[in-house]
MMTF fields as JSON, N, C-alpha, C and O atoms, coordinates in Angstrom:
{
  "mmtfVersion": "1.0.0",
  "mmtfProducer": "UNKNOWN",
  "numBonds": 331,
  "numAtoms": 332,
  "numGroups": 83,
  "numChains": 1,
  "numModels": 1,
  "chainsPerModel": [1],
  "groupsPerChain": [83],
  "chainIdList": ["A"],
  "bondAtomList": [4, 2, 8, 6, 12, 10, 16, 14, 20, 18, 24, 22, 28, 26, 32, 30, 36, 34, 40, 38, 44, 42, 48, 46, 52, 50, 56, 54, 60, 58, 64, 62, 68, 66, 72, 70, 76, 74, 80, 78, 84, 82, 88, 86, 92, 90, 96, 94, 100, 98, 104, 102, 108, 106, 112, 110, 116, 114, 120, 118, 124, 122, 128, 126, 132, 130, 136, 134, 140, 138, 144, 142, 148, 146, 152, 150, 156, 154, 160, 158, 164, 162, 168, 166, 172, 170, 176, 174, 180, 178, 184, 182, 188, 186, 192, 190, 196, 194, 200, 198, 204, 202, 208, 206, 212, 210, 216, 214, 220, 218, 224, 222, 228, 226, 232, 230, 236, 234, 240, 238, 244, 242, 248, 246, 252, 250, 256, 254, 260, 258, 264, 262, 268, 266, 272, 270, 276, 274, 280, 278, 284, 282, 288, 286, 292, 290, 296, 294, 300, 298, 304, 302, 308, 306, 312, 310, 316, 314, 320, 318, 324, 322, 328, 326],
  "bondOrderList": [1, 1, 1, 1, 1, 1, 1, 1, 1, 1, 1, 1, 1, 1, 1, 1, 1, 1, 1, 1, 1, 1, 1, 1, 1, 1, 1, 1, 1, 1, 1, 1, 1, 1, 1, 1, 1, 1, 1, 1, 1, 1, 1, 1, 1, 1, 1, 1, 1, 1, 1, 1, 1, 1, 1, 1, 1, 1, 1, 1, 1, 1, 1, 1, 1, 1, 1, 1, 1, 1, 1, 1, 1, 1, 1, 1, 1, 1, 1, 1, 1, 1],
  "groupList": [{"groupName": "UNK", "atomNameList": ["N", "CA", "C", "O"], "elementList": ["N", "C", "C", "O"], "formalChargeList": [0, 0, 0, 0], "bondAtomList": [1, 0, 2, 1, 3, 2], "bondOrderList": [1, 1, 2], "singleLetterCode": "X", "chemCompType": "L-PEPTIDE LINKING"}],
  "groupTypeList": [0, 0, 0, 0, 0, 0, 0, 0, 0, 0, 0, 0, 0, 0, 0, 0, 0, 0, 0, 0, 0, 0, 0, 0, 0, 0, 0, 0, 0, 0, 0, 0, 0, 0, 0, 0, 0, 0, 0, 0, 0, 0, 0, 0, 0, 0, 0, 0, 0, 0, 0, 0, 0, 0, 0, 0, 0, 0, 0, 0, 0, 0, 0, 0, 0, 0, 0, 0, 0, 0, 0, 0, 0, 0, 0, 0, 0, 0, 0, 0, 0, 0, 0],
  "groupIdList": [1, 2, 3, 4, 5, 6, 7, 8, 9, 10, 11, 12, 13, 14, 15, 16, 17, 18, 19, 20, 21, 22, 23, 24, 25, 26, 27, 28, 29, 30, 31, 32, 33, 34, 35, 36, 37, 38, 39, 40, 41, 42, 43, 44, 45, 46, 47, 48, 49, 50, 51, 52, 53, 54, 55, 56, 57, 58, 59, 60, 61, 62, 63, 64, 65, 66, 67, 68, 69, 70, 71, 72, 73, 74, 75, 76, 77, 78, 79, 80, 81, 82, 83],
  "secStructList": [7, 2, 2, 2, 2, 2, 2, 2, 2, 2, 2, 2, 2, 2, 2, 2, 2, 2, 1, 7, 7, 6, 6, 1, 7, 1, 6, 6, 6, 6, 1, 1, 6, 6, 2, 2, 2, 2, 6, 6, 6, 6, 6, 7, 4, 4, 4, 4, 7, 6, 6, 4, 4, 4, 1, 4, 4, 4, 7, 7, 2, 2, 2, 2, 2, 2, 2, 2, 6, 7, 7, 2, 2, 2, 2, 2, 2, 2, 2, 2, 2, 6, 7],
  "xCoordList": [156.522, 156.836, 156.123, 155.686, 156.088, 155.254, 153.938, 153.486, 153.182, 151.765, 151.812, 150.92, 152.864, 152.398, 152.594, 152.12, 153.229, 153.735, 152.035, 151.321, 151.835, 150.57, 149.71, 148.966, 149.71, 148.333, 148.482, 147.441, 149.363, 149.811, 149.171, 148.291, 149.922, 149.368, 148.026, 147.484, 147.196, 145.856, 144.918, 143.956, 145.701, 145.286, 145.552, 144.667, 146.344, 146.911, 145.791, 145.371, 145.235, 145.116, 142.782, 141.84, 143.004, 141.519, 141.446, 140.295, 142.307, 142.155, 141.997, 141.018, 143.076, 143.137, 141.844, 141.426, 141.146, 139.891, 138.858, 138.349, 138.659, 137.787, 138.0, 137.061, 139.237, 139.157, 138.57, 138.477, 138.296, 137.882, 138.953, 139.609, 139.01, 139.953, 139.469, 138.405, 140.031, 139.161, 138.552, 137.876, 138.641, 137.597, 136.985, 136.271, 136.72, 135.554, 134.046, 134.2, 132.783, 131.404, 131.153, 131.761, 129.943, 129.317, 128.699, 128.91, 127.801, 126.767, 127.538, 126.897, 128.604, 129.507, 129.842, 129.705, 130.193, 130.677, 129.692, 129.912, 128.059, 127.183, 126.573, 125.7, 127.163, 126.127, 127.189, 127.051, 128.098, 128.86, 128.251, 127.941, 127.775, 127.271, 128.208, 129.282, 127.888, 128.099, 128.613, 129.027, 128.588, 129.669, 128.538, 128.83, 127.629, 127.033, 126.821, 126.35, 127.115, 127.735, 128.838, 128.807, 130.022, 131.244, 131.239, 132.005, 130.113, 130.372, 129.451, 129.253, 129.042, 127.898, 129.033, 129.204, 129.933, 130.614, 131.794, 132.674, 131.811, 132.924, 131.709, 131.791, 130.738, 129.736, 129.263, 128.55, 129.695, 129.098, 127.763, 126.795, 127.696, 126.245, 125.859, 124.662, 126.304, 125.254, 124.211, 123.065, 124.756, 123.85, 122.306, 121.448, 122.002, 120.975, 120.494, 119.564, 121.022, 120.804, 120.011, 120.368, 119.147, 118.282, 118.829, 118.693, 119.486, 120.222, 121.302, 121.672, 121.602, 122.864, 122.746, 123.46, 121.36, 120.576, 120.389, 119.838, 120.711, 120.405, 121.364, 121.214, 122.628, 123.759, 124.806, 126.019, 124.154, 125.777, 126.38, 127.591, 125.787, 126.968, 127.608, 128.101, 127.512, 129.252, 129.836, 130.921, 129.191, 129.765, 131.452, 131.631, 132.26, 133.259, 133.96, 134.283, 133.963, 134.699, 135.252, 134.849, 136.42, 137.54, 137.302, 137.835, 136.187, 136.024, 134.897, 134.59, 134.219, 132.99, 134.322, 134.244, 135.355, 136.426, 136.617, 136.591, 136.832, 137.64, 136.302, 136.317, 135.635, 134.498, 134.064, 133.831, 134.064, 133.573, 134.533, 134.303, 135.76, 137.054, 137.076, 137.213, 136.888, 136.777, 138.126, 138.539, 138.801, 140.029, 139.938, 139.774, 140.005, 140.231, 140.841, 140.062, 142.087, 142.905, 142.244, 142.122, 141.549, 141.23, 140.408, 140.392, 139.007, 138.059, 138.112, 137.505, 138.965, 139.526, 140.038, 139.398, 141.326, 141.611, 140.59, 140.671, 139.417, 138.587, 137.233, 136.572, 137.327, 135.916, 136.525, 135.807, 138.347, 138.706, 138.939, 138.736, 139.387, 139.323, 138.059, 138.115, 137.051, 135.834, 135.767, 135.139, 136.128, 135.33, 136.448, 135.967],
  "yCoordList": [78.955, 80.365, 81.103, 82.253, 80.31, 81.185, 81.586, 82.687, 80.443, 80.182, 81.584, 82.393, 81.903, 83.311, 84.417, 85.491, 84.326, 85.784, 86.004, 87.006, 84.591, 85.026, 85.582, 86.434, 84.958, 85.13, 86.723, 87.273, 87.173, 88.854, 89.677, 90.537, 89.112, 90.1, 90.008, 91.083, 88.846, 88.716, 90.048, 90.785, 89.847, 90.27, 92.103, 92.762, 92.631, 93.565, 94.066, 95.193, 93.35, 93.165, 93.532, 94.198, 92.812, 92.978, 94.331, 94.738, 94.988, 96.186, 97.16, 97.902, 97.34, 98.132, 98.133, 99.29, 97.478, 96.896, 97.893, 98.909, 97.544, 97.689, 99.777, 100.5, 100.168, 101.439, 102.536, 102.339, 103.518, 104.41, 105.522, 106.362, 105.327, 106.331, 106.97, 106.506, 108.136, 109.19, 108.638, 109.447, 107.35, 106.591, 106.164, 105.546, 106.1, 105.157, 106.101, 107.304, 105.531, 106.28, 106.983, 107.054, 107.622, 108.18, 106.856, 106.495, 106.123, 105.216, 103.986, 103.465, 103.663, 103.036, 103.267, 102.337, 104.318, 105.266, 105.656, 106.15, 105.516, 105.994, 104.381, 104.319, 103.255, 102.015, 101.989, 100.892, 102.451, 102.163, 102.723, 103.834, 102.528, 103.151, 104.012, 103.85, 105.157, 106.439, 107.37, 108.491, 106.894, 107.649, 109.221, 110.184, 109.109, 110.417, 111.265, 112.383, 110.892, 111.938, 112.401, 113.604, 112.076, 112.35, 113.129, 114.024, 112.515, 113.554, 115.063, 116.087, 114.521, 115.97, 116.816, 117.998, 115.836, 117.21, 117.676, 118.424, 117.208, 118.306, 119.001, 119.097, 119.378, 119.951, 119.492, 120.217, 118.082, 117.776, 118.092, 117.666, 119.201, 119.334, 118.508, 118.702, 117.266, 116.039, 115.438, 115.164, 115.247, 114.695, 115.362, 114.581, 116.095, 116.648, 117.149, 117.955, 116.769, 117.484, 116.024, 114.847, 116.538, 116.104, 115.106, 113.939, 116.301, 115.434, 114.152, 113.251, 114.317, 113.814, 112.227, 111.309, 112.336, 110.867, 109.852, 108.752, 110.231, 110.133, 109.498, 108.466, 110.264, 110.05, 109.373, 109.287, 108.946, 108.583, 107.271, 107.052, 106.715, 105.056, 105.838, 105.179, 107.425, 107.377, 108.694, 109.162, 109.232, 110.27, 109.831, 109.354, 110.117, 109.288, 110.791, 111.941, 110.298, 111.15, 112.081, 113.188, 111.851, 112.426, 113.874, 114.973, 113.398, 114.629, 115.446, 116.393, 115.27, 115.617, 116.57, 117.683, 116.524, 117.319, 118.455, 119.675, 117.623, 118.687, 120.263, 121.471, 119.639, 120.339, 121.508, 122.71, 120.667, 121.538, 121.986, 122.623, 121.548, 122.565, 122.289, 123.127, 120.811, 120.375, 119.502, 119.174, 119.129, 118.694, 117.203, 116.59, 116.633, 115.207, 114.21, 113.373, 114.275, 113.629, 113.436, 112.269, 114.538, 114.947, 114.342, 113.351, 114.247, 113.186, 111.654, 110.634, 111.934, 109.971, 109.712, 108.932, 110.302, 109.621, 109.211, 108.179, 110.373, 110.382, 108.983, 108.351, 109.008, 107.495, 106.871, 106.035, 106.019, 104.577, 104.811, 103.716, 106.014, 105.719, 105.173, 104.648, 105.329, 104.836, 103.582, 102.855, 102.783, 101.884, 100.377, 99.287],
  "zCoordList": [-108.297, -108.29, -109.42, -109.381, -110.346, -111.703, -111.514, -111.827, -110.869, -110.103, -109.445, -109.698, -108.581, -107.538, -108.305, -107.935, -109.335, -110.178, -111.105, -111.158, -111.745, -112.404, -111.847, -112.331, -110.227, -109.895, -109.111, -108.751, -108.959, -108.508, -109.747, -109.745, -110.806, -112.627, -112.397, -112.145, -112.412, -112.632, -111.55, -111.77, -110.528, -109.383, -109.447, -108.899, -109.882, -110.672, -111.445, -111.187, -112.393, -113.686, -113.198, -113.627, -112.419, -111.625, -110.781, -110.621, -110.297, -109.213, -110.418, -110.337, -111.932, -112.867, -113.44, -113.415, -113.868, -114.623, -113.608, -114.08, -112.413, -111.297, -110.899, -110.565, -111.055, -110.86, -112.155, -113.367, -111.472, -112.037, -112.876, -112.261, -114.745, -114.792, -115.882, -116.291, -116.643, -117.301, -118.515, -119.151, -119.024, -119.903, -119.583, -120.373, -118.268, -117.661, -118.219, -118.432, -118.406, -118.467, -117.373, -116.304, -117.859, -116.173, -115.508, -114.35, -116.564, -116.356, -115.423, -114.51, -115.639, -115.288, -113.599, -112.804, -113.274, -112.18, -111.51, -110.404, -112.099, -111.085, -110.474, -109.608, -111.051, -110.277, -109.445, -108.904, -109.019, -107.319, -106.451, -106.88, -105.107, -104.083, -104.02, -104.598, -103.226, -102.994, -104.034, -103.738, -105.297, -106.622, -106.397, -105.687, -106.988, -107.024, -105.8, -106.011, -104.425, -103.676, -104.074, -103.816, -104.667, -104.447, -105.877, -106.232, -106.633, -108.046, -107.803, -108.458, -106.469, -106.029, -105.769, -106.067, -105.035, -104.123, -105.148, -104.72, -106.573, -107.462, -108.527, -109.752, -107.767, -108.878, -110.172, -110.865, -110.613, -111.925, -112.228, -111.597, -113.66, -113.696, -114.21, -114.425, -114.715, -115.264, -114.378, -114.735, -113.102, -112.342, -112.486, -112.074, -112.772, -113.094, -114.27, -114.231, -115.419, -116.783, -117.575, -117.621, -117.976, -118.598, -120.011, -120.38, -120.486, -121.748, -121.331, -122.083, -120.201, -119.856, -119.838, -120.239, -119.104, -119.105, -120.466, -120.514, -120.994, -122.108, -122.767, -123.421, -122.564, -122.974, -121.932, -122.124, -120.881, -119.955, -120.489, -120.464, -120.803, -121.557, -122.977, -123.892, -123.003, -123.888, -122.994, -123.34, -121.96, -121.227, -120.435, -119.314, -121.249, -120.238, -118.953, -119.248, -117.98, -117.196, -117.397, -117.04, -118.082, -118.284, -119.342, -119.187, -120.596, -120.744, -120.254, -120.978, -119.171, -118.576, -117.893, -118.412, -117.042, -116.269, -117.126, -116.964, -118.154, -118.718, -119.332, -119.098, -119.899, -120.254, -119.175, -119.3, -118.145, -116.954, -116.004, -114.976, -116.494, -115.806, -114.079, -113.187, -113.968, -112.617, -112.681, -113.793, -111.571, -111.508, -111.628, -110.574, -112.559, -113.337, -112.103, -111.645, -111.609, -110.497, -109.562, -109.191, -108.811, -107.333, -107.669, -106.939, -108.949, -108.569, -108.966, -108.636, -109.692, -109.772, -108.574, -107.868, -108.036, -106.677, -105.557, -104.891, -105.427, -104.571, -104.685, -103.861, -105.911, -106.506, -106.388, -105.839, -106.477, -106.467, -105.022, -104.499, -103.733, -102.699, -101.956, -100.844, -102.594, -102.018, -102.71, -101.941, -103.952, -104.258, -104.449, -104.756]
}
């Protein structure tokens, strides 16, 4: 019985790791297939900013939302529904 409880946590423990949440990078969030459609479709202007490239392994999500006053939830729910 302990065997199935661990292996639920672990398993738990792997889906948490694997989703997308407002500390995650950009750099991180853009090697999933389809991420940069879905960051097309909440207008992120990074996808195209020059500097941004530059900087995405410390760009984390969460304050890219906030910065740009795009809804934080609606696009987290929407990237772990795809990935």
């Amino acid at each position: 019985m302990v065997a199935k409880n661990s292996s639920k946590n672990t398993n738990k423990k792997a889906e948490a790791k694997n989703k997308v949440a407002e500390e995650t990078v950009l750099a991180e969030i853009l090697q999933k297939a389809g991420a940069e459609e879905i960051l097309a479709k909440y207008e992120l202007p990074c996808l195209s900013c020059p500097f941004a490239k530059m900087e995405m392994e410390q760009l984390k999500i969460g304050d890219l939302c906030r910065q740009y006053g795009i809804d934080c939830q609606s696009l987290l729910k929407d990237l772990n529904k795809n990935f």
